[in-house]
C-alpha positions as CSV (number, residue, x, y, z in Angstrom):
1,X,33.1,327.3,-61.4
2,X,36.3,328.8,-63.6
3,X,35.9,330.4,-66.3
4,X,37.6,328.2,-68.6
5,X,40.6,325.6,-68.1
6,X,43.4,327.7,-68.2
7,X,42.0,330.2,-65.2
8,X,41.5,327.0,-63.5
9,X,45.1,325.6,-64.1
10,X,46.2,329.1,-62.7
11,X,44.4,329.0,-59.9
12,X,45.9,325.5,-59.8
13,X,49.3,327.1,-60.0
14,X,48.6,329.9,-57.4
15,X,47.3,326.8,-54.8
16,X,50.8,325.1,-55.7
17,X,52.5,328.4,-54.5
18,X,50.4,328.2,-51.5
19,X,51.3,325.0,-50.6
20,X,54.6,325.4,-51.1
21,X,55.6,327.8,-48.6
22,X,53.3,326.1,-46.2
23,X,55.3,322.6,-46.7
24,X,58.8,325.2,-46.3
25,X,57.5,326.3,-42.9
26,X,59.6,324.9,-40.2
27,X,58.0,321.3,-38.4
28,X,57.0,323.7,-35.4
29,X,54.6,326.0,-37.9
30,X,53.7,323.4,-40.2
31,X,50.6,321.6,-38.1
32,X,48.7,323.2,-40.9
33,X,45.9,321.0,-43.2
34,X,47.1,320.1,-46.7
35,X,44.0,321.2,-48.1
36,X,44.2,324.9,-46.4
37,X,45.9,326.1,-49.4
38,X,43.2,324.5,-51.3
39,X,40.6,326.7,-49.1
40,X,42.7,329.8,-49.5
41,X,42.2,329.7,-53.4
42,X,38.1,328.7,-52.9
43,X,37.7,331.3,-50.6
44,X,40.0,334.2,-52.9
45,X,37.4,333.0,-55.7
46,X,34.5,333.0,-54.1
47,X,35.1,336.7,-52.8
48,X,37.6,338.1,-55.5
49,X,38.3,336.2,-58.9
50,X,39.9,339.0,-60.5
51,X,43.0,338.0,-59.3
52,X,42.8,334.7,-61.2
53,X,41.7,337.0,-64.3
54,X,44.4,338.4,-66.9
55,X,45.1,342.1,-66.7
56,X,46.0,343.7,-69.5
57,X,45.7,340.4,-71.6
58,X,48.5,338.4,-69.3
59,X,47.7,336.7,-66.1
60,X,49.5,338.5,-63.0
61,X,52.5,336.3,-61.5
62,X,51.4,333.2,-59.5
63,X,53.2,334.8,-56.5
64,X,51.0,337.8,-56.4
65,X,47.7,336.4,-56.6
66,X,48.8,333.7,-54.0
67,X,49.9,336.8,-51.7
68,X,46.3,337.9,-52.4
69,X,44.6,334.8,-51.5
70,X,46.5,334.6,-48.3
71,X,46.0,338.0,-47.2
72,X,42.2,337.7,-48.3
73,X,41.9,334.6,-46.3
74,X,43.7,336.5,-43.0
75,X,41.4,339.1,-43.0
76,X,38.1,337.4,-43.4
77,X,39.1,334.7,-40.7
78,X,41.3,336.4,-38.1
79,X,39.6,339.1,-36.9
80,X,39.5,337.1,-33.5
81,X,43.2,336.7,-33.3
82,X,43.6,333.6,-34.6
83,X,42.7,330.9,-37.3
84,X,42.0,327.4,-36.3
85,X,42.7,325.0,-38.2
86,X,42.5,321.0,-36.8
87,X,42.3,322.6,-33.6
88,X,45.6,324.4,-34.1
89,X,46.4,328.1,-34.4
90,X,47.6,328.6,-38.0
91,X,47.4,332.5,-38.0
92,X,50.9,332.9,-37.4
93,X,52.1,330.5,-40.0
94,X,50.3,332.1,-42.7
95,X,51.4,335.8,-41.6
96,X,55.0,334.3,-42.1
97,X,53.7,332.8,-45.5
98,X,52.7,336.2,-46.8
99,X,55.7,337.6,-45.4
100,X,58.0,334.9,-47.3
101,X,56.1,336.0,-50.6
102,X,56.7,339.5,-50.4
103,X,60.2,338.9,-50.3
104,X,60.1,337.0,-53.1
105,X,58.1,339.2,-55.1
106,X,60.3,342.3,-53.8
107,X,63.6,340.6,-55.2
108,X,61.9,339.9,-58.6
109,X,61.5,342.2,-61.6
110,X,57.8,343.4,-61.7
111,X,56.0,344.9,-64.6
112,X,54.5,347.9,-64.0
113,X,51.2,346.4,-64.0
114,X,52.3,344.2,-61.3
115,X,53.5,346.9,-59.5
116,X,50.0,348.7,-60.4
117,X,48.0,346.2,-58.8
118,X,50.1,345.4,-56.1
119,X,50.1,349.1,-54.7
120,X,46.0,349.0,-55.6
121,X,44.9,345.8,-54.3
122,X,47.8,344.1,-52.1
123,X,48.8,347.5,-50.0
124,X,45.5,348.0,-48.2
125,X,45.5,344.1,-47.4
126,X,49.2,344.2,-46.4
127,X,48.5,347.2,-44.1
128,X,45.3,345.7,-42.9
129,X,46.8,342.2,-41.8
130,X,50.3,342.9,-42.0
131,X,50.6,346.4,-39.9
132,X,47.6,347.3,-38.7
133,X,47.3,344.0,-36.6
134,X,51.0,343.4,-35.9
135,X,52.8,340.2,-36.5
136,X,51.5,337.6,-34.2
């Protein structure tokens, strides 16, 4: 499925990512799956590996494609207003996950690749899930 074990340990890394702002949600948000962020990375793969590729012969920061896969994920399964998960409406929790990573990313030095495919890629996600649908 990966091109070659170290695109699969980063996409191992970007799933760790994942999972770790999930498991830093507060107890109220967290009812979400353990293997979500598992599905987030399948899913960002199965529609757009580039993101696990390197650009410019260096792999983009963890943070970024992880922001990606979330975003990706939103999009393709919230278009009704929520995502179940278990029953449970986890749409919210991963809004606040990609919101938590943008932060992060905006108080970090980025190269201007970074920056490059952030503004390319990211934006139009951002302001599709972010904006254009509001913060439920």
């Amino acid at each position: 499925m990966f091109d070659d074990l170290k695109e699969s340990w980063f996409v191992s890394q970007v799933e760790t990512v994942i999972q770790t702002e999930i498991n830093g949600l507060p107890d109220l948000l967290k009812s979400l799956s353990k293997d979500l962020a598992h599905a987030i990375v399948i899913k960002q793969y199965q529609v757009r590996s580039f993101v696990f590729s390197k650009v410019d012969g260096v792999r983009l920061d963890p943070r970024i494609a992880a922001l990606e896969s979330v975003l990706t994920f939103v999009s393709i399964y919230g278009v009704q207003g929520e995502i179940l998960v278990h029953g449970q409406d986890c749409l919210g929790s991963l809004k606040i996950v990609c919101i938590k990573l943008l932060q992060q990313l905006e108080a970090e030095p980025l190269t201007v690749t970074e920056k490059t495919y952030i503004e390319t890629f990211i934006s139009p996600l951002i302001q599709n899930v972010l904006i254009d649908r509001g913060h439920s």
